[in-house]
N, C-alpha and C positions, 0 to 999 in steps of 0.2 A: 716249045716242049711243055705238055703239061708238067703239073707238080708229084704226080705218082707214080708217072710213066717206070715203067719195070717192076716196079711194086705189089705186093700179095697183101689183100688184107681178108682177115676173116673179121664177119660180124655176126653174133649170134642174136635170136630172134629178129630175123631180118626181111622178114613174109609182108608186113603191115608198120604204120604208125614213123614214130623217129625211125624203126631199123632199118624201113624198109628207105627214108629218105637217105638218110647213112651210108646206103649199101650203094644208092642210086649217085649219092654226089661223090664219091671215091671211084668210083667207075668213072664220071664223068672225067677225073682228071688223071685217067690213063691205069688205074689199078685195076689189078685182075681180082675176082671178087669169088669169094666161100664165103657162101652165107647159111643159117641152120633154120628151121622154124620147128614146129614138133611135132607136125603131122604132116603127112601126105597129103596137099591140097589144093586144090586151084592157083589159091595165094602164091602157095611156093612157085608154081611150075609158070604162073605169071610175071614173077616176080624174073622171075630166070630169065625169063624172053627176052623182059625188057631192060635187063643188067647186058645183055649178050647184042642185043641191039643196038648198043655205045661203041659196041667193034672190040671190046673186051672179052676174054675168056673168063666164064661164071661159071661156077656148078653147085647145085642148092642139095642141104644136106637135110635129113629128116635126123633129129636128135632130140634124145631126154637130155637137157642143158646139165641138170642136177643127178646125173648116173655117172660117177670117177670114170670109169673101166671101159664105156663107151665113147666118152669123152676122148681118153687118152687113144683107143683106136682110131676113131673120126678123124683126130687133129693128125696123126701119122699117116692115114691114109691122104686128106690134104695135101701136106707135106709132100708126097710123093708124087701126088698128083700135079701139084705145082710147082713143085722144086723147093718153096723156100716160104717162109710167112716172115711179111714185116711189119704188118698191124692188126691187132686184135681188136675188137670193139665188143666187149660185154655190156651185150643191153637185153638180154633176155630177161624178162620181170613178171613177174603176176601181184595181181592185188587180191585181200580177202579180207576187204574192211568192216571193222565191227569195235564196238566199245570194248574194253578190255573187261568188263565183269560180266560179257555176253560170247569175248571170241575163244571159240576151242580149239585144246593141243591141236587139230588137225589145221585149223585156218593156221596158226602159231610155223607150225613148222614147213606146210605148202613154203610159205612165202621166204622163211629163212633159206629154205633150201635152192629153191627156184632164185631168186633174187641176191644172196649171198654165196652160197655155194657152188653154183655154178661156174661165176668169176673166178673162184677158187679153181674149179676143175679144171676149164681153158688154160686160166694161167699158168698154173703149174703145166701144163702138157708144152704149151707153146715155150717158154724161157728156157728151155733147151735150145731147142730151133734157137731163136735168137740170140743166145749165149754162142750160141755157134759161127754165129753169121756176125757177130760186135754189132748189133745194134736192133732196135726195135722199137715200137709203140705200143703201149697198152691203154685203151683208152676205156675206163670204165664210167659207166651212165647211171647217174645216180639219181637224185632230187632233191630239189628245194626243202623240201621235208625232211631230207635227212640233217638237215641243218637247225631247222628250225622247228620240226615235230608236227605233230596234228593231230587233234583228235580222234580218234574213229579209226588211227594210222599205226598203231605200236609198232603192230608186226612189219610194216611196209617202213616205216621209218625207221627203226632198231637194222632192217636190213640196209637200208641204203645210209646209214648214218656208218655201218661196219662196212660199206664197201670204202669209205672214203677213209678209214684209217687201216684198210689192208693195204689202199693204194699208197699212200706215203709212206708206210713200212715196207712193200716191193721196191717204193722209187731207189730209196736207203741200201737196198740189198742190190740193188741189181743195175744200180747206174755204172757202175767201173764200166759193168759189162756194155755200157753204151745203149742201154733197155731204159729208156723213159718209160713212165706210168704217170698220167694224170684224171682226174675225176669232170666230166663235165655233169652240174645240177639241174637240169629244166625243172622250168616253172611248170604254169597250165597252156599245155601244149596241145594247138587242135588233133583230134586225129579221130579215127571212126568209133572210138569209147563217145569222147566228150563232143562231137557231134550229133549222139543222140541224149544230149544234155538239152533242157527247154532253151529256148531261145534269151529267156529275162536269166536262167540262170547264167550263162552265157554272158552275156552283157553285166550283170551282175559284178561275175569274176574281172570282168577288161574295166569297172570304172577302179578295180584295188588295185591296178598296174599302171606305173607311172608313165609308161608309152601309152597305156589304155586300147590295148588289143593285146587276144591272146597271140601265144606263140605259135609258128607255125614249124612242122619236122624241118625244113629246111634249116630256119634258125641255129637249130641243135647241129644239125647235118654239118653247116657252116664252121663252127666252131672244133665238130672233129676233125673238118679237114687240115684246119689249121694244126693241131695237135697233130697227126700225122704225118706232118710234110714236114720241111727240112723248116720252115719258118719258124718250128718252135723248138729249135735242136736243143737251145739252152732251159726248155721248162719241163719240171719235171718235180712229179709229187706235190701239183698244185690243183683246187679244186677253183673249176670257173663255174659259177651260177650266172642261167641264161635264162632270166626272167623277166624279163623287160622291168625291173627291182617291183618288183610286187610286195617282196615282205619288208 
């Protein structure tokens, strides 16, 4: 029997990159899969095929991550759609990096909202559902960065440094209810961004890691399924960074 056989998960931004590895390795192991991207795309409708060609049932959503009201509809139409959610994966994010005496209220708040608030919107819509159901997974995707900060990063670190203490302040509220939340951090993780990074820069990045290779979505991938599945029933409001220790 696979590990998520009967299982619903949604994961948002799941078109491309970790979401898209995320969405692919929870399907493999028997989950039935809602995934969000935020346009109408190739990506998505690819992305579907090949979720639904695991012999799973998938249906891709087009969503503003960062619009409440939308949100709370999507996830209820889900819901009904499938009967039941038991794993969430907020990983929808944007970057809009720039030095802090060059980036504007507009780059400032994209990213909060897009990156933090989102997490916000799902969760709150879904912890019903699984308040319901005694039990669930939240699994939110955060970064190395939110740990450790960066340059050039305010806004992209201030967000994911706040996704990692909303998750242990949900774990706290919401474990009676049998609703784990934990944080996974990736490091520099391949994907069609940093694929069109130069090659030296590339190589570069893999001699600061102590495995000395980048990460690849699978890595991550790996790590939520663990999170999801009954192997991690005891953890919860814990942040695992998957960097092969870079910093």
């Amino acid at each position: 029997m696979k590990m998520l056989e009967g299982k619903v998960a949604l994961v948002t931004g799941g078109t491309r990159g970790i979401g898209k590895a995320i969405a692919l390795k929870l399907a493999s192991q028997g989950a039935s899969v809602a995934f969000t991207g935020q346009r109408e795309s190739e990506h998505l409708r690819n992305t579907e095929n090949e979720i639904s060609a695991l012999g799973v049932k998938c249906k891709a959503y087009v969503s503003n991550a960062a619009d409440y009201s939308l949100t709370q509809d999507m996830v209820a139409e889900i819901h009904k759609e499938f009967g039941r959610i038991d794993i969430l994966v907020n990983n929808a994010g944007i970057t809009r990096d720039g030095l802090l005496m060059r980036m504007t209220e507009e780059q400032w708040d994209d990213v909060m909202t897009v990156n933090l608030k989102s997490a916000f919107n799902f969760s709150k819509a879904v912890v019903p559902v699984m308040a319901r159901q005694r039990g669930g997974s939240i699994i939110n995707i955060s970064s190395i960065v939110g740990i450790t900060g960066n340059a050039g990063q305010c806004n992209y670190a201030a967000s994911k440094a706040g996704l990692i203490g909303f998750t242990k302040s949900l774990a706290k509220e919401m474990g009676s209810r049998g609703i784990r939340s934990n944080v996974v951090a990736p490091g520099f993780i391949r994907t069609e961004m940093t694929d069109a990074l130069p090659k030296e820069v590339q190589e570069e990045w893999a001699k600061r890691i102590a495995l000395r290779r980048l990460g690849e979505g699978d890595d991550i991938a790996n790590v939520v399924l663990f999170l999801a599945s009954e192997l991690s029933s005891y953890v919860t409001g814990q942040v695992i960074t998957c960097d092969g220790c870079m910093m």
